[in-house]
Every structure is written in C-alpha cells, then in structure tokens.
C-alpha positions as CSV (number, residue, x, y, z in Angstrom):
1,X,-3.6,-12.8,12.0
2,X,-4.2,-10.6,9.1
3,X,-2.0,-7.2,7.8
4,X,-3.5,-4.3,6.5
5,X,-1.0,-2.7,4.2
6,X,-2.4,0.4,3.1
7,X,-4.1,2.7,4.9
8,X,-4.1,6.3,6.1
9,X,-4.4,6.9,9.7
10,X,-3.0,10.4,9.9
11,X,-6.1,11.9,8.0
12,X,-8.7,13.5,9.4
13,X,-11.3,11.2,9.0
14,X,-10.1,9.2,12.4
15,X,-9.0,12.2,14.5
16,X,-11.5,11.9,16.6
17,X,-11.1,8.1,17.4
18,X,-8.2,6.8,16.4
19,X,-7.6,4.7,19.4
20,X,-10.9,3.1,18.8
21,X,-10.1,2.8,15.3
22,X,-7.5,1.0,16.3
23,X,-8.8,-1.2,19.4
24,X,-11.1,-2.0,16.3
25,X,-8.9,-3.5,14.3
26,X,-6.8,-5.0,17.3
27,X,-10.1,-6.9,18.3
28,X,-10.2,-8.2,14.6
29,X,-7.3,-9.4,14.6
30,X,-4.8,-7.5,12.2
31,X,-1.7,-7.6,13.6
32,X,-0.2,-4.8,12.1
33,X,-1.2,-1.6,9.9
34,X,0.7,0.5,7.7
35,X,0.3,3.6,7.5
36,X,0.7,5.8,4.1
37,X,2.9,9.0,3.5
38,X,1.0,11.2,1.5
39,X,2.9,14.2,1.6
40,X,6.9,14.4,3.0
41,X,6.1,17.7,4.5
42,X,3.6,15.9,7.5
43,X,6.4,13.2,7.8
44,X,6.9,14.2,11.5
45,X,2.7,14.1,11.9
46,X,2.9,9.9,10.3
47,X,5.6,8.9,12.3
48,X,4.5,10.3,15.7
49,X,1.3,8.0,15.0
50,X,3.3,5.1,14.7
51,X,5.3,5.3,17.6
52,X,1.9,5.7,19.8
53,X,0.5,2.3,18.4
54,X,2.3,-0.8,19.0
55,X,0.7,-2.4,15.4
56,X,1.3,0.6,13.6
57,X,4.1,1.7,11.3
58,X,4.6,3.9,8.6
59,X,6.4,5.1,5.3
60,X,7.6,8.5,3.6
61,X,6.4,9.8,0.5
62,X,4.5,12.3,-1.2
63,X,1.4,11.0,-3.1
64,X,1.2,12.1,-7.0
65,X,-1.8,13.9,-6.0
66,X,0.5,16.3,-4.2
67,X,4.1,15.6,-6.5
68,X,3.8,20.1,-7.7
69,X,3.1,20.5,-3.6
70,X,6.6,18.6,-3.2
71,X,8.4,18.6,-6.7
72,X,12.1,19.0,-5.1
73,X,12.1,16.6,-2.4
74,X,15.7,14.4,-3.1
75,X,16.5,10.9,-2.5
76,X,18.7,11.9,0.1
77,X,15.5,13.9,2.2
78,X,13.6,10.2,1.5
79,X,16.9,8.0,2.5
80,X,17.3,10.4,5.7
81,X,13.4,10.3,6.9
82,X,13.5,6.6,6.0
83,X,15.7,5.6,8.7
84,X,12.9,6.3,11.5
85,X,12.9,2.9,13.3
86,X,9.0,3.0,12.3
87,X,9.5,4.0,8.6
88,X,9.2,0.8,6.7
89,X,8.5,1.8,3.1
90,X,8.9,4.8,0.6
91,X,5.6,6.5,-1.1
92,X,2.9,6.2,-2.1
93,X,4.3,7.5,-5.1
94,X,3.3,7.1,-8.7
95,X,0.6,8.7,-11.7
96,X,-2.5,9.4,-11.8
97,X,-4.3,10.6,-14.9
98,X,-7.8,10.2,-13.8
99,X,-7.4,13.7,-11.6
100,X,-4.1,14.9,-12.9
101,X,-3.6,17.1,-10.2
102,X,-0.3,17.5,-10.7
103,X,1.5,18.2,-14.0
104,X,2.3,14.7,-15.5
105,X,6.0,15.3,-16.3
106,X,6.1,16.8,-12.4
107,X,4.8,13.3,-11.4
108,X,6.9,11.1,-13.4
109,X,10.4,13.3,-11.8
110,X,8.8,12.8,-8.2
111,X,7.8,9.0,-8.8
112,X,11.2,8.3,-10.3
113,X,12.8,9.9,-7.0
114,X,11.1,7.5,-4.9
115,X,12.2,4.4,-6.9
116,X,15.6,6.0,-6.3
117,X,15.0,6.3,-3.0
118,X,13.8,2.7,-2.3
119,X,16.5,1.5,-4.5
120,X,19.5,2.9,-2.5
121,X,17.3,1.8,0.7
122,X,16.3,-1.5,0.0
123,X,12.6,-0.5,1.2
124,X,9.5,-1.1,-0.9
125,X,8.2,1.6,-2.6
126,X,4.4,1.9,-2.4
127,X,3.2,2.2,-6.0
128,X,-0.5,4.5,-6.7
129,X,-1.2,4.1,-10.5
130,X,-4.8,5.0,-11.8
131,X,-6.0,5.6,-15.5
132,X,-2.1,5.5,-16.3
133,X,-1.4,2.0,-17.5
134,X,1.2,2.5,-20.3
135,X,3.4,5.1,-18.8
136,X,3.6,3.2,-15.4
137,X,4.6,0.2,-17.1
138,X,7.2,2.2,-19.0
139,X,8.8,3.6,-16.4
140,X,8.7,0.4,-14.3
141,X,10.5,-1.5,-17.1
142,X,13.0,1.2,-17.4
143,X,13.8,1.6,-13.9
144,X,14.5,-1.8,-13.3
145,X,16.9,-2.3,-15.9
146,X,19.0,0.7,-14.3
147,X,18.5,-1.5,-11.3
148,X,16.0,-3.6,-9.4
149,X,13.9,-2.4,-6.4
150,X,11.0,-4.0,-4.5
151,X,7.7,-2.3,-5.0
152,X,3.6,-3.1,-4.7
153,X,1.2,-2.1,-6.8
154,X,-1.4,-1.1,-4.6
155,X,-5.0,-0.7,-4.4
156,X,-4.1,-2.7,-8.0
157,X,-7.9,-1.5,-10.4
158,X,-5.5,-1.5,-13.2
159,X,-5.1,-3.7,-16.7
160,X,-4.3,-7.3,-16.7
161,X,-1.2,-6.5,-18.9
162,X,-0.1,-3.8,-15.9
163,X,-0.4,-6.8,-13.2
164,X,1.4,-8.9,-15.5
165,X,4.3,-6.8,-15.8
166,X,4.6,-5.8,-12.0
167,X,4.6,-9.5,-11.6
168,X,7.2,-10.3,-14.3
169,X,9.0,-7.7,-12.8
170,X,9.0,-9.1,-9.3
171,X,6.4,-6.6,-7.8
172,X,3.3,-7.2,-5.4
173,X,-0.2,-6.5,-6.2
174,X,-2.4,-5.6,-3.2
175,X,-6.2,-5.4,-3.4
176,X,-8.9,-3.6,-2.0
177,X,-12.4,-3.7,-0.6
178,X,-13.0,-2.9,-4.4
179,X,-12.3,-6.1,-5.3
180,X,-15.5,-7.0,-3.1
181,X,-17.4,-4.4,-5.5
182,X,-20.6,-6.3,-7.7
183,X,-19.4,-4.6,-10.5
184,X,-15.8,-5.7,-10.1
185,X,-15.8,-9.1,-12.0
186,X,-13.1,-8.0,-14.2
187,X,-10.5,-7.1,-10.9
188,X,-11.2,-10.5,-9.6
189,X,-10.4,-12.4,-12.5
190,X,-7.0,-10.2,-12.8
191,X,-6.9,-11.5,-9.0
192,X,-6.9,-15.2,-10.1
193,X,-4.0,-14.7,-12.1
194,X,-1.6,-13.3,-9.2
195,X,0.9,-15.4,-7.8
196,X,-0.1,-16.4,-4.2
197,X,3.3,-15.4,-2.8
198,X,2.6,-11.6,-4.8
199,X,-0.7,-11.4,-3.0
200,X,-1.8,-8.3,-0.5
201,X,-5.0,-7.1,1.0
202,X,-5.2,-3.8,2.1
203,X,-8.1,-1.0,3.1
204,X,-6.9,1.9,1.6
205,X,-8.7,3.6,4.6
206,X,-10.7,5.9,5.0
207,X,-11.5,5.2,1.3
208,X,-13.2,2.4,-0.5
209,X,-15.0,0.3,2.2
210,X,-15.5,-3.0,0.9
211,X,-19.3,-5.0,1.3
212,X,-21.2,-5.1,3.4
213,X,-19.4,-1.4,4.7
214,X,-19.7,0.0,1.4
215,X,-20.6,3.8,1.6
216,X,-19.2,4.2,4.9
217,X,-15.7,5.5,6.2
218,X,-13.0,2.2,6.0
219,X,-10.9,1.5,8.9
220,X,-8.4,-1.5,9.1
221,X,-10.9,-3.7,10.8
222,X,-12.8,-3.9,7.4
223,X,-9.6,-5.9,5.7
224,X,-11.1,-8.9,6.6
225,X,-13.9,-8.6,4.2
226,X,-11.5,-7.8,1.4
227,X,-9.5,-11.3,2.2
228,X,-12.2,-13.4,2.6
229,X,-13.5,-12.6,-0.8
230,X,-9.8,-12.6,-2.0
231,X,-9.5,-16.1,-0.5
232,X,-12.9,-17.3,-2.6
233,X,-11.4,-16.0,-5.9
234,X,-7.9,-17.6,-5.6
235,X,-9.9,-20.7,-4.0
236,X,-8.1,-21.3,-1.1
237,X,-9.2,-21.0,2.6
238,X,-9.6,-17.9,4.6
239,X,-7.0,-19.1,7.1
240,X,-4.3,-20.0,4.5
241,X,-5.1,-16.8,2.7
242,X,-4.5,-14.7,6.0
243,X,-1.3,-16.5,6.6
244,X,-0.5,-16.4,2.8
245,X,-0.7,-12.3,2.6
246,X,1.0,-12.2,6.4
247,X,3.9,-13.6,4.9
248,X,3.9,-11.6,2.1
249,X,4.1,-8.3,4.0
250,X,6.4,-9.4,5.9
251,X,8.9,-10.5,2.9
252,X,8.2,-7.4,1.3
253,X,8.5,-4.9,4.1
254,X,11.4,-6.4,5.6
255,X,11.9,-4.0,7.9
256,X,8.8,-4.7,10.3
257,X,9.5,-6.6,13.0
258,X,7.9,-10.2,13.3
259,X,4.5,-10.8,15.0
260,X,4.7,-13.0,18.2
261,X,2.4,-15.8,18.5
262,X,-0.3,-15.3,20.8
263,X,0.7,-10.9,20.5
264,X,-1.4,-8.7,18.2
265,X,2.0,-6.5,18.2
C-alpha cells in the first residue's frame, strides 16, 4: 500500500476521467490520495471530490500563487472549512520567488495565516517553498517559537540547509517524481539525509511526472516510480519504503482514517 500525499485532482487536467484516474491508481495500489487546496474560494469544488472517492481526501488553502486572489482569508474561515470530515490538512501555503505572482509581503501575511490556522487545529499545514530558502526558514523558525505546528515541506527541490531546518524543526519532507529526474543528483543526496520516519512520496499531479512518464500528465498511479527510486537512495527495500512513507502520512495527517488490510479504502 502506498499514499500519495500531494496531488491535485480538482484541476482540469483530469475532468474528463477522473474515475479512471482514480481506478488507476486504485489498481496500483495507493491506498489513499490527498488532494490540494489551491485556492479557499473552490473549497466546496475539493471537498465534493473527496466525498465521491472512497481513497480521496482533501485540505483547504490557498496556494501562494494565488495569496493577492485571497489576501483576507482568517484563520477562523480556515478553522471553520477545516472541520469537513474529509478536510485533513491546511494549504498548500507558502513563497514562491521563482514566479512571484503574488506580492511577497502579501504571501508571507497569507502563509503566516495558515500556520495559525494549523496551529489552533492541530492539522498539518502543507508547505510550497521555491527559490525562497532564507525567508521560509525564517519564518518557520519564528513561528515555531510562538508555538509548534506540524507541517511538510513538499515537493521538497530546495537547499540542504532548508531540509535540515524543517527536520530540526520537526517537519516532513515529501519528494517528487523530480527526484527521479537525471539531472537531480543533488535532490537525492539531500534525500539520503532525511530521517526515515520524516519521509513522503508524493505526485504533485498533474505536474512533474516522474521517469519513465516524464513529459506526460502525472496522476497518482505514477507514485510508485517516485518510491521506488526513493527506496534505492535511502537503500532500503521497496516494500519497507511503502510501509515506511504509509506510516508517515498517517502520523502526520492524523485525521485520515486507517487503511484496512486487504481494503484499498
């Protein structure tokens, strides 16, 4: 059994076959898939999804791609949207400096929302940092010393030093078929150093297909290729590694129910 933590299902890549998408995935053996908030405002939209699918659930965020779109959403709006039965996380929220779509300072006040929210909720905010090592790291330090939360950097293609301080800081790092990327060398010796019990695999889907998919739309099915290189790196079996990054999920969003043996859901 295998989790895919991050992906998007609500986008319109999969419209068009999202039960087959799913089936997929099903027949490949991930047991459950979580799908990413990118914007508050198509909350309704996410959640709907995850009560059709039995595997699927979802969080509430808005993405820093679209933090001016939703600049005044409160805690309280992510604490109250949260409590869907299917909601398991908060975000993805974070920086991004590579697009800067939104203003930074704009970005930073929605992201530091979101760790509120998670904070007061004891969910797991969903963490998207890109080309924005040192402030991320800043504000992570910070926040935790006005109080701790449990977070995952994911779709991690950051620094060494920004792993190291997610880690130190009790935080997850989740990979993705990047890490399967020839030219990637340097994210799989940052994956070496990752505590087994901090590990995820994720899709980031419909983004980032990993080999032998590369170029191609991702869907949750393609996870395994990510964790069975990710299992090669860390040097461990591809069995123990599924099992491994089950039970992280499953520590981290505490809120999902657990898998029964012989069920896909």
């Amino acid at each position: 059994m295998l989790i895919d933590s991050h992906c998007h299902l609500d986008f319109p890549d999969f419209a068009e076959e999202l039960d087959a998408v799913v089936g997929r995935a099903r027949a490949a053996g991930i047991g459950r898939m979580i799908t990413i908030s990118t914007r508050v405002s198509r909350f309704a939209a996410i959640s709907a999804l995850a009560e059709r699918f039995a595997e699927v659930f979802c969080t509430v965020g808005t993405h820093p791609h679209q933090a001016d779109e939703e600049p005044d959403v409160s805690v309280a709006d992510l604490i109250r949207l949260s409590g869907h039965p299917r909601c398991v996380g908060i975000g993805e929220a974070g920086l991004d400096y590579h697009y800067d779509k939104a203003p930074r300072d704009v970005a930073a006040r929605v992201f530091r929302t979101h760790i509120a929210a998670a904070r007061e909720t004891g969910l797991p905010l969903v963490i998207h940092s890109r080309d924005a090592d040192d402030d991320m790291a800043a504000i992570l330090r910070e926040e935790h010393r006005n109080g701790p939360f449990k977070a995952v950097l994911h779709c991690f293609t950051s620094s060494a030093g920004l792993a190291q301080t997610g880690v130190d800081l009790g935080l997850f790092v989740s990979f993705s078929g990047v890490l399967t990327f020839k030219n990637s060398e340097a994210l799989r010796a940052i994956a070496k150093t990752v505590p087994l019990d901090r590990l995820l695999v994720e899709t980031d889907a419909p983004f980032l297909a990993p080999v032998p998919h590369r170029g191609k739309r991702n869907e949750p099915a393609f996870v395994v290729e990510t964790a069975r290189v990710l299992a090669d790196v860390v040097g461990i079996e591809v069995d123990a590694l599924h099992a491994q990054t089950t039970a992280n999920v499953h520590r981290l969003f505490g809120k999902l129910p657990p898998i029964e043996k012989g069920a896909a859901a």
